[in-house]
Backbone as JSON Lines, residues from 0, in Angstrom:
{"i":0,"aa":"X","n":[-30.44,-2.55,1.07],"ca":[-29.42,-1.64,0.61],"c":[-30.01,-0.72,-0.46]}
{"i":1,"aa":"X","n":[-29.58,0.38,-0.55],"ca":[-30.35,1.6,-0.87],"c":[-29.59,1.79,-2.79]}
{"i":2,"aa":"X","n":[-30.33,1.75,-3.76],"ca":[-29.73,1.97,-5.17],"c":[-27.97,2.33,-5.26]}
{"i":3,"aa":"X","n":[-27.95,3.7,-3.98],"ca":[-26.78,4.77,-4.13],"c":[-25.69,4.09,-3.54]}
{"i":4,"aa":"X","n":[-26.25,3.13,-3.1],"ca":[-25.69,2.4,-2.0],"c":[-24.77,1.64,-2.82]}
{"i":5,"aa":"X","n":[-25.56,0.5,-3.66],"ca":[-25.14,-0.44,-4.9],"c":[-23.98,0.03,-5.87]}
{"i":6,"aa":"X","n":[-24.69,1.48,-6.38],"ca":[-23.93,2.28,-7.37],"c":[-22.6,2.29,-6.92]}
{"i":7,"aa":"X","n":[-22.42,3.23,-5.56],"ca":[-21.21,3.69,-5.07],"c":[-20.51,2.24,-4.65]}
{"i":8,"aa":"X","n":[-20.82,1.3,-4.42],"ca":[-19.9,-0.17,-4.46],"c":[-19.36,-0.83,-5.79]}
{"i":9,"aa":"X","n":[-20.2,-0.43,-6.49],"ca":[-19.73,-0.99,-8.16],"c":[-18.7,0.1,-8.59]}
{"i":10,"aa":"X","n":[-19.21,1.38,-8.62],"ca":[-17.96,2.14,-8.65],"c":[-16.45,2.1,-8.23]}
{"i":11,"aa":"X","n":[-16.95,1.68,-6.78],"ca":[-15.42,1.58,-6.09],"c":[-15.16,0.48,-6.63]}
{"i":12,"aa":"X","n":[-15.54,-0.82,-6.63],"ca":[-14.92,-1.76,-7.16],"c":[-14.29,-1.99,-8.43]}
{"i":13,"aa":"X","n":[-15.4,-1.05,-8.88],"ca":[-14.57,-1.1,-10.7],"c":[-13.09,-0.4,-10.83]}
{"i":14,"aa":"X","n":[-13.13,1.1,-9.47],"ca":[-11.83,1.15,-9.61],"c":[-10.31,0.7,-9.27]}
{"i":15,"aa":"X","n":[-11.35,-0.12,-8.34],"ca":[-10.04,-1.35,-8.13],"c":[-9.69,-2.05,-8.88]}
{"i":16,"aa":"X","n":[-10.8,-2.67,-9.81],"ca":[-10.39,-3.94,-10.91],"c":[-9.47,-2.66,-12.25]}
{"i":17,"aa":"X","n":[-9.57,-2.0,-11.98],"ca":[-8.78,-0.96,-13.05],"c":[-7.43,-0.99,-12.7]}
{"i":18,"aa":"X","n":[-7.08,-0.57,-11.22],"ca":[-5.7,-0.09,-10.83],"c":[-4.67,-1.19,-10.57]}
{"i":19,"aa":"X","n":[-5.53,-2.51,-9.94],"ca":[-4.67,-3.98,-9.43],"c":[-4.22,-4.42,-11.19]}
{"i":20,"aa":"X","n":[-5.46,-4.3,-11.75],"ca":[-5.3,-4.73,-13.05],"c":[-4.15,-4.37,-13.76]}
{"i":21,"aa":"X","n":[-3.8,-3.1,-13.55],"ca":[-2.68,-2.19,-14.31],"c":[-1.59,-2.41,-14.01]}
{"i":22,"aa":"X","n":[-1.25,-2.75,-12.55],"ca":[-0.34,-2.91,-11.71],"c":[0.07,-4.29,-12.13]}
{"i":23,"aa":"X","n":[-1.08,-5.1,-11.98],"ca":[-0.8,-6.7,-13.0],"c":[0.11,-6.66,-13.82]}
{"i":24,"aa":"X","n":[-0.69,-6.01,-14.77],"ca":[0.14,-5.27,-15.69],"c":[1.27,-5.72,-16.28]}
{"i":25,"aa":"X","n":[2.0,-4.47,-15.9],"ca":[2.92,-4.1,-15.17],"c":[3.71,-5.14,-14.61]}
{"i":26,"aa":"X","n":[3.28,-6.07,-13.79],"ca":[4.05,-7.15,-13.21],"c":[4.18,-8.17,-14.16]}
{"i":27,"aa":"X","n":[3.57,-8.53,-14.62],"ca":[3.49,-9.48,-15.79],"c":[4.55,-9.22,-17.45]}
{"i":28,"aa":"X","n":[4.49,-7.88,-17.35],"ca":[4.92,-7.53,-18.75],"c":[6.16,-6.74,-18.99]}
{"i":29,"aa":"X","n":[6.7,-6.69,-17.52],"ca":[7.9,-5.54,-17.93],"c":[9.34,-5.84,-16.9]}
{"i":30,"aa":"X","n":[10.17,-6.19,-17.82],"ca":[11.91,-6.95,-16.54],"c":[11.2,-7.61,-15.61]}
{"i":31,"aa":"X","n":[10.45,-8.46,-15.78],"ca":[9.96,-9.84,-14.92],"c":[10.4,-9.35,-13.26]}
{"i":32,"aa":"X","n":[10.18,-7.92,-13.24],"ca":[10.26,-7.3,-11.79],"c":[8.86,-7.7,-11.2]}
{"i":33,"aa":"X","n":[9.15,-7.19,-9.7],"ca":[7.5,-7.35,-8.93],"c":[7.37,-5.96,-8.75]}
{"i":34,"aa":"X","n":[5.96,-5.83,-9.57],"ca":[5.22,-4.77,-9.11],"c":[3.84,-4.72,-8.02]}
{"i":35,"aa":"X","n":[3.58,-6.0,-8.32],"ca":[2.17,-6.26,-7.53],"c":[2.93,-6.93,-6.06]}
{"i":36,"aa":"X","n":[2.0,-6.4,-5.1],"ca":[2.09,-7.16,-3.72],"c":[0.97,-7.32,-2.97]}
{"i":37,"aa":"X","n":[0.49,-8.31,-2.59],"ca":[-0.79,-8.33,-1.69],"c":[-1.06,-6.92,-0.77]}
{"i":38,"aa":"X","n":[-0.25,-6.53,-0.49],"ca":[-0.68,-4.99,0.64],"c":[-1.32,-4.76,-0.39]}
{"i":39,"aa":"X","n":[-0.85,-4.34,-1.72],"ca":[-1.79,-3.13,-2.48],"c":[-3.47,-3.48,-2.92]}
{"i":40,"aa":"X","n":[-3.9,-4.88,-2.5],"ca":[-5.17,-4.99,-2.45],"c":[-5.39,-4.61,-1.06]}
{"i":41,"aa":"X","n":[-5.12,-4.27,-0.09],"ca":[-5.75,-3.96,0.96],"c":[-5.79,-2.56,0.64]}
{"i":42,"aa":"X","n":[-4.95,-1.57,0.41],"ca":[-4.94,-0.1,-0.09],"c":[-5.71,0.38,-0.75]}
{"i":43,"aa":"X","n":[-6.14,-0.66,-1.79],"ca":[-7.16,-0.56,-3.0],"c":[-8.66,-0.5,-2.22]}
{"i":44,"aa":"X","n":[-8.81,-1.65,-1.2],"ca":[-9.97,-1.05,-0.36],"c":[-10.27,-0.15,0.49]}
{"i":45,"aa":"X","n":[-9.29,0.93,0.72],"ca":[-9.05,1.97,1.57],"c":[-9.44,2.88,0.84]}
{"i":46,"aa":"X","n":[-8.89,2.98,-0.19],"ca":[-8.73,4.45,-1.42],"c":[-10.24,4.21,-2.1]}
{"i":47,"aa":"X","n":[-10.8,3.0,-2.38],"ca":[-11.78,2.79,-2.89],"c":[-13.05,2.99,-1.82]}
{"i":48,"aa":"X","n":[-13.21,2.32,-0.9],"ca":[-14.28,2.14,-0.55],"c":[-13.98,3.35,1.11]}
{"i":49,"aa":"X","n":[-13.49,3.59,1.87],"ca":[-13.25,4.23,2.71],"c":[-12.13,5.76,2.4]}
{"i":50,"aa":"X","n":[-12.4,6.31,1.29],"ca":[-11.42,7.3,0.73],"c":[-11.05,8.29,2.01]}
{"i":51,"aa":"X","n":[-12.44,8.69,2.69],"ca":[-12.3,9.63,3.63],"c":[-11.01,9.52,4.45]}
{"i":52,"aa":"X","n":[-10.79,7.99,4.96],"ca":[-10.44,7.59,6.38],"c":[-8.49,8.23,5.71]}
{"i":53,"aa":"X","n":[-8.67,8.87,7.36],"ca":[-6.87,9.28,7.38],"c":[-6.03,8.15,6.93]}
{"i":54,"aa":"X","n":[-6.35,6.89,7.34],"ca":[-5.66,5.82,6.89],"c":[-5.33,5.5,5.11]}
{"i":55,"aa":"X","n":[-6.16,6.32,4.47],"ca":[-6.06,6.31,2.87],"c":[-5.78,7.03,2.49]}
{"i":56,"aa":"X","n":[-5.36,8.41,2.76],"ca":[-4.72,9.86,2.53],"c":[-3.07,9.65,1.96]}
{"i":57,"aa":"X","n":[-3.12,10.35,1.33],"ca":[-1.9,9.67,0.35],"c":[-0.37,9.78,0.8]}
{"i":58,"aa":"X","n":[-0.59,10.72,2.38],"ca":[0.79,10.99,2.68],"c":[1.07,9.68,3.46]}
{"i":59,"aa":"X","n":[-0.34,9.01,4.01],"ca":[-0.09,7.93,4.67],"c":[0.22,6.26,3.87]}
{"i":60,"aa":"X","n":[-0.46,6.29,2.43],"ca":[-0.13,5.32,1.56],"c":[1.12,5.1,1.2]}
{"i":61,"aa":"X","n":[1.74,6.21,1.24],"ca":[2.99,6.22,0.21],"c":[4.38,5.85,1.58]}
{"i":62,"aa":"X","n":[3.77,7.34,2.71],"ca":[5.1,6.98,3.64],"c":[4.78,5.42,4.53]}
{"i":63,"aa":"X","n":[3.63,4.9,4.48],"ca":[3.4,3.56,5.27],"c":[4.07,2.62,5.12]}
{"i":64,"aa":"X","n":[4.06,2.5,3.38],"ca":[4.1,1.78,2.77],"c":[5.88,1.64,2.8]}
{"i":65,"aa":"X","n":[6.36,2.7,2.51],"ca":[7.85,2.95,1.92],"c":[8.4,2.25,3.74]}
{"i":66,"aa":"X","n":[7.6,3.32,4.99],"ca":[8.52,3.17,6.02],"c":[8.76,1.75,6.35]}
{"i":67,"aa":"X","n":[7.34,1.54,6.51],"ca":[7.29,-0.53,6.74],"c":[8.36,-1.48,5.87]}
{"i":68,"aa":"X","n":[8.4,-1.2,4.89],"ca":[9.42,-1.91,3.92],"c":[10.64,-1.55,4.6]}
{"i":69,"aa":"X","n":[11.05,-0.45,4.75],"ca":[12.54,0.14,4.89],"c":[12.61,-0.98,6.42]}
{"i":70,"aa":"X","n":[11.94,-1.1,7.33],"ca":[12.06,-1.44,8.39],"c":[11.81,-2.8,8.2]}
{"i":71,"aa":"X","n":[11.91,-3.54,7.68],"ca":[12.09,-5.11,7.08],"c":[13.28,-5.14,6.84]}
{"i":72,"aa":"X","n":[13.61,-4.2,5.96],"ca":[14.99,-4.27,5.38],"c":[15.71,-4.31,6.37]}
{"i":73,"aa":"X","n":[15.86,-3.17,6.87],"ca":[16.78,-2.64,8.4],"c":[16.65,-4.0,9.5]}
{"i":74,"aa":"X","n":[15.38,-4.43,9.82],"ca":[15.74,-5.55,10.59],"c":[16.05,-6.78,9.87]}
{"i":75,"aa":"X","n":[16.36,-7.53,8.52],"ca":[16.57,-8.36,8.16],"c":[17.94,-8.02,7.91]}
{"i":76,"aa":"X","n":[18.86,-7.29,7.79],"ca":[20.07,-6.61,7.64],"c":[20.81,-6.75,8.56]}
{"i":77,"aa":"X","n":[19.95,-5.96,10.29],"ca":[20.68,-6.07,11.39],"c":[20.88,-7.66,11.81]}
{"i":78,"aa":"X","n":[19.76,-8.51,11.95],"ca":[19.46,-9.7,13.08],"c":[18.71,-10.49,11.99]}
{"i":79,"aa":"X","n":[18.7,-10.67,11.09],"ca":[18.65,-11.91,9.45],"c":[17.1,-12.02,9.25]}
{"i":80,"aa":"X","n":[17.2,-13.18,9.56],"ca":[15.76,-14.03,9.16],"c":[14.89,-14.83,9.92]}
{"i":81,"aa":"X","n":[14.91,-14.55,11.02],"ca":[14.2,-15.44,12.46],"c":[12.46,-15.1,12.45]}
{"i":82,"aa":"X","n":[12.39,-16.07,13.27],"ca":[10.57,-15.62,14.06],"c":[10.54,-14.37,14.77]}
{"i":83,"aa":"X","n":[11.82,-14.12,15.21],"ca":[11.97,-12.62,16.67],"c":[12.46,-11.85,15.12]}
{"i":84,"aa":"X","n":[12.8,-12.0,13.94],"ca":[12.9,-10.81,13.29],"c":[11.53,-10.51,12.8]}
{"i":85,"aa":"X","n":[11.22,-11.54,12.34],"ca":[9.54,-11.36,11.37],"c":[8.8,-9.97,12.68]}
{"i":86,"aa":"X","n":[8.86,-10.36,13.84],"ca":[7.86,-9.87,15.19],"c":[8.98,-8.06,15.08]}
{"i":87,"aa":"X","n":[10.18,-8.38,15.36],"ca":[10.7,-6.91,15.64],"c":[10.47,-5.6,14.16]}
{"i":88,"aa":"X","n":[10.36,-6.08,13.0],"ca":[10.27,-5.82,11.57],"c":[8.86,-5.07,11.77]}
{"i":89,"aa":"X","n":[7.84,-6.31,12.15],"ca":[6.58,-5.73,12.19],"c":[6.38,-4.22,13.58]}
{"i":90,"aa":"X","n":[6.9,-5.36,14.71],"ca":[6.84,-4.02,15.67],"c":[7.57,-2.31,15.45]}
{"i":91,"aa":"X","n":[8.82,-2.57,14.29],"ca":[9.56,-1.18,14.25],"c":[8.51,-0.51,13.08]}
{"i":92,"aa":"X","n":[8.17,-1.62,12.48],"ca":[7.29,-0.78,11.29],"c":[5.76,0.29,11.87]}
{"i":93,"aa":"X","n":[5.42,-0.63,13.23],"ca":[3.99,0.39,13.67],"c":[4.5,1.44,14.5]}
{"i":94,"aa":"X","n":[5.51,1.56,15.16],"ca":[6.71,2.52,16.0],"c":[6.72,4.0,14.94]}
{"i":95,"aa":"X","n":[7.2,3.25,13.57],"ca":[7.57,4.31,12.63],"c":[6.71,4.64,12.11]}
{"i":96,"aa":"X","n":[5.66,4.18,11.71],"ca":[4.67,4.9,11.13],"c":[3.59,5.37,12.19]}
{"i":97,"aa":"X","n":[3.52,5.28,13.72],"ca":[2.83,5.94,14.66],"c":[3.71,7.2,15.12]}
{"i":98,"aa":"X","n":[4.84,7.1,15.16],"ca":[5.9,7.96,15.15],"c":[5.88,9.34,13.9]}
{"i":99,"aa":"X","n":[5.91,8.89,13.03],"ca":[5.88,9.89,11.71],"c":[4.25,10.24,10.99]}
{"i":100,"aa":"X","n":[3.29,9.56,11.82],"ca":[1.5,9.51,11.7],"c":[1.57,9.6,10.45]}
{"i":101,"aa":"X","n":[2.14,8.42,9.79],"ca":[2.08,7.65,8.63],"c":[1.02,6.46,8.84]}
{"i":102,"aa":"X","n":[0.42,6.02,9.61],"ca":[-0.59,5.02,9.8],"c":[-1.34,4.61,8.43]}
{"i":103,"aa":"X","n":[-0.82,3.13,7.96],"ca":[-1.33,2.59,7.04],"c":[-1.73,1.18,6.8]}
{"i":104,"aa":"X","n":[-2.42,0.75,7.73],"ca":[-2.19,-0.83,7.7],"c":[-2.01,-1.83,7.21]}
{"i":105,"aa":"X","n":[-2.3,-2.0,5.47],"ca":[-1.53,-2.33,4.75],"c":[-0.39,-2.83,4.31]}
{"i":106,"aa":"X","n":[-0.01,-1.69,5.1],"ca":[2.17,-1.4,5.22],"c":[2.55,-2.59,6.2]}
{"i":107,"aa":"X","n":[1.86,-2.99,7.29],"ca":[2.6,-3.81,8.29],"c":[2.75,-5.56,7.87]}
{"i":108,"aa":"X","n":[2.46,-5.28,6.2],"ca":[2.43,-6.95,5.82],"c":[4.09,-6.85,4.99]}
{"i":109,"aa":"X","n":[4.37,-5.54,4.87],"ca":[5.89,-5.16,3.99],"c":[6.7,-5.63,5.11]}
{"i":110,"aa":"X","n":[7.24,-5.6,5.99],"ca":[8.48,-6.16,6.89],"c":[8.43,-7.79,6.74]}
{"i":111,"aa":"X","n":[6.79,-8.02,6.54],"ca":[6.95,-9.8,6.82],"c":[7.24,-10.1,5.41]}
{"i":112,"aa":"X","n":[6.95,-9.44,4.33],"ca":[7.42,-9.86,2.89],"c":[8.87,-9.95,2.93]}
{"i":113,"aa":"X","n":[9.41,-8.83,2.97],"ca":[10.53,-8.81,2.98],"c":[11.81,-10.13,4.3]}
{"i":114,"aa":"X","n":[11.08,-9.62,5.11],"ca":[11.82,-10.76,5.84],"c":[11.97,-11.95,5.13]}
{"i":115,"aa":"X","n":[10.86,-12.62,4.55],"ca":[10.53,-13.78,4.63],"c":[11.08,-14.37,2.6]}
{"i":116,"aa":"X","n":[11.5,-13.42,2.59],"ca":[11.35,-13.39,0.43],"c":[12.8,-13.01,0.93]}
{"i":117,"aa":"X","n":[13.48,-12.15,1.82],"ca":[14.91,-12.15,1.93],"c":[15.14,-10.58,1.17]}
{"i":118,"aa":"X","n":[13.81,-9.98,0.58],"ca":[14.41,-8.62,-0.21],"c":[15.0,-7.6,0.46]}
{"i":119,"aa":"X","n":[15.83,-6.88,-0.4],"ca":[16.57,-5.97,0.04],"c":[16.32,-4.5,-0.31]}
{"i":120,"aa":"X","n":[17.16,-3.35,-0.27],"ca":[16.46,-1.98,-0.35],"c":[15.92,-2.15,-1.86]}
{"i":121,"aa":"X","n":[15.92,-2.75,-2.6],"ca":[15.59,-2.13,-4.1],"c":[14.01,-2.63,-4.1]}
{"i":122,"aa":"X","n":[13.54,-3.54,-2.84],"ca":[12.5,-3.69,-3.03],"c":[11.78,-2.48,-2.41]}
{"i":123,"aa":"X","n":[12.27,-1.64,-1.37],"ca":[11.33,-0.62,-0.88],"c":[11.39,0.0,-2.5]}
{"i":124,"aa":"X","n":[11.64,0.48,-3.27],"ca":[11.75,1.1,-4.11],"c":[10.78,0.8,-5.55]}
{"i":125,"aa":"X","n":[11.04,-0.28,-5.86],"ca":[10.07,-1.29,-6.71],"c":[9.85,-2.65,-5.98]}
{"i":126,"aa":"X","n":[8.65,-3.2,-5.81],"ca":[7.85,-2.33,-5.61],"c":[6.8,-1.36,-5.31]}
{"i":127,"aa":"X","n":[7.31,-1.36,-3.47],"ca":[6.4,-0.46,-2.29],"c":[6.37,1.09,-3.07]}
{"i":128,"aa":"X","n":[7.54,1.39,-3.14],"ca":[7.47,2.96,-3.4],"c":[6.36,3.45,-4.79]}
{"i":129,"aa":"X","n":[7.17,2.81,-5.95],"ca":[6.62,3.04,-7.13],"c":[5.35,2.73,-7.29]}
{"i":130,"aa":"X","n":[4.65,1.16,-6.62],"ca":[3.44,0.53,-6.76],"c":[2.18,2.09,-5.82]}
{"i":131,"aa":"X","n":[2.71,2.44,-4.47],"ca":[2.37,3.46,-4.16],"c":[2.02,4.49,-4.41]}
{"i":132,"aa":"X","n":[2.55,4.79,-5.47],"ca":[2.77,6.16,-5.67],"c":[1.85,5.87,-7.39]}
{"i":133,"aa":"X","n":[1.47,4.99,-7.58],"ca":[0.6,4.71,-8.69],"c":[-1.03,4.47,-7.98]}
{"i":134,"aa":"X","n":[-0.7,4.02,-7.28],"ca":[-1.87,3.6,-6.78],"c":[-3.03,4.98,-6.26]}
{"i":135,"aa":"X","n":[-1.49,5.76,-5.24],"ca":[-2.21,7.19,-5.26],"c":[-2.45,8.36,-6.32]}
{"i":136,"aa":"X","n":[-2.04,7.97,-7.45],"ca":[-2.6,9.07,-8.38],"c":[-3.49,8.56,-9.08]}
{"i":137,"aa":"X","n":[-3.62,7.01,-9.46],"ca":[-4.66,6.58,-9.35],"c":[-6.23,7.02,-8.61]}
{"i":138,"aa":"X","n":[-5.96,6.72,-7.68],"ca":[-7.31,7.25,-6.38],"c":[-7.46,8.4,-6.63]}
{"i":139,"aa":"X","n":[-6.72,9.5,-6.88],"ca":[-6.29,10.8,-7.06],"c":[-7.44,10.86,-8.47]}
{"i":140,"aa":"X","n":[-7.41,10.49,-9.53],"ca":[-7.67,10.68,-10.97],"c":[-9.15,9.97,-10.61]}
{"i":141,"aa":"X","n":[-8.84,9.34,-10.25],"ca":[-10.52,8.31,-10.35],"c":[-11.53,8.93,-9.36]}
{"i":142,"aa":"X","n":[-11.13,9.09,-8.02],"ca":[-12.16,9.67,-6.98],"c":[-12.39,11.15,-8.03]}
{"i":143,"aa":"X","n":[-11.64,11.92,-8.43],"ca":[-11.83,13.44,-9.25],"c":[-13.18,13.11,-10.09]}
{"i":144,"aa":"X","n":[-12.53,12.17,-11.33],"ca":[-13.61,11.79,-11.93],"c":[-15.02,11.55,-11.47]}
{"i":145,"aa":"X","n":[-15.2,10.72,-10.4],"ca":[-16.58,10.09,-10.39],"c":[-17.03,11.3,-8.78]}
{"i":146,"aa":"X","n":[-16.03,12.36,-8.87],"ca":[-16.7,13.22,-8.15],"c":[-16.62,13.19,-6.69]}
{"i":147,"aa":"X","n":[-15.66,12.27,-5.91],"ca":[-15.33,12.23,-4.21],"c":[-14.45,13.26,-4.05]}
{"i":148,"aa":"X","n":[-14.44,13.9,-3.18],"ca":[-13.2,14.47,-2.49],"c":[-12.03,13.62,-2.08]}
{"i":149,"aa":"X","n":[-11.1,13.66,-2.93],"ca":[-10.16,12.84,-2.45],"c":[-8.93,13.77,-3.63]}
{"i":150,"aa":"X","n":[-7.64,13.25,-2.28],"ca":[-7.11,13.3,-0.81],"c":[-8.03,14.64,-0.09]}
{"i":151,"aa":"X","n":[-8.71,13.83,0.76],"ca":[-9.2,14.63,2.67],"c":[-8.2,16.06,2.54]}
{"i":152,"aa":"X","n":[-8.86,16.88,2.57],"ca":[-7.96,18.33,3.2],"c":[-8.2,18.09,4.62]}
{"i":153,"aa":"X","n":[-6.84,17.74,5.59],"ca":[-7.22,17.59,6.99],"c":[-6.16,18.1,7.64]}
């Protein structure tokens, strides 16, 4: 592995241990709300280490993220809490975000949270939406800094 190689992995990683960290945070320290969710370490390796890929572009972080949740909700609302909801939750969530080319993969672990934790809309809101929408100005501020092009003009 090549010096630039090393560099640009410590970089990205450091800006992950920055943003999960914050988000920690955040979860830890403020109305004993949830801010942190396992998706947002998978996001964190998207924005970090694969910035280019359409899949990390921020229209796709934010609406992936938000649509997948909403569609947990919507199927735990319509038809409750089953094995055929966990499966229809996940399937409406890749529908909607192949549908609206929101593609975020990340997002397709939000229907099974929600199903399975029982949350309702305030969780798309805090916190898929908000955790999102930190995460991308995050990537936003940090890729600027250390000099990537990021968000892709595509």
């Amino acid at each position: 592995m090549k010096k630039s190689e090393i560099i640009n992995s410590l970089i990205s990683a450091l800006g992950a241990i920055i943003c999960i960290s914050f988000i920690a945070y955040l979860d830890k320290y403020f109305d004993g709300a949830i801010w942190l969710i396992p998706p947002f370490g998978a996001t964190m390796v998207l924005v970090m280490a694969v910035h280019s890929s359409p899949l990390a572009q921020p229209k796709n972080i934010i609406l992936g993220h938000v649509l997948s949740a909403l569609s947990g909700v919507v199927i735990l609302l319509t038809i409750g809490d089953s094995f055929l909801a966990l499966g229809i939750a996940v399937g409406l969530a890749v529908f909607v975000m192949m549908m609206t080319n929101t593609i975020h993969p990340p997002a397709g672990a939000n229907p099974i949270i929600v199903i399975l934790t029982g949350a309702g809309i305030e969780f798309v809101f805090l916190p898929v939406a908000i955790g999102s929408i930190i995460i991308v100005i995050f990537a936003v501020v940090y890729n600027r800094i250390i000099k990537r092009e990021y968000p892709v003009a595509g």
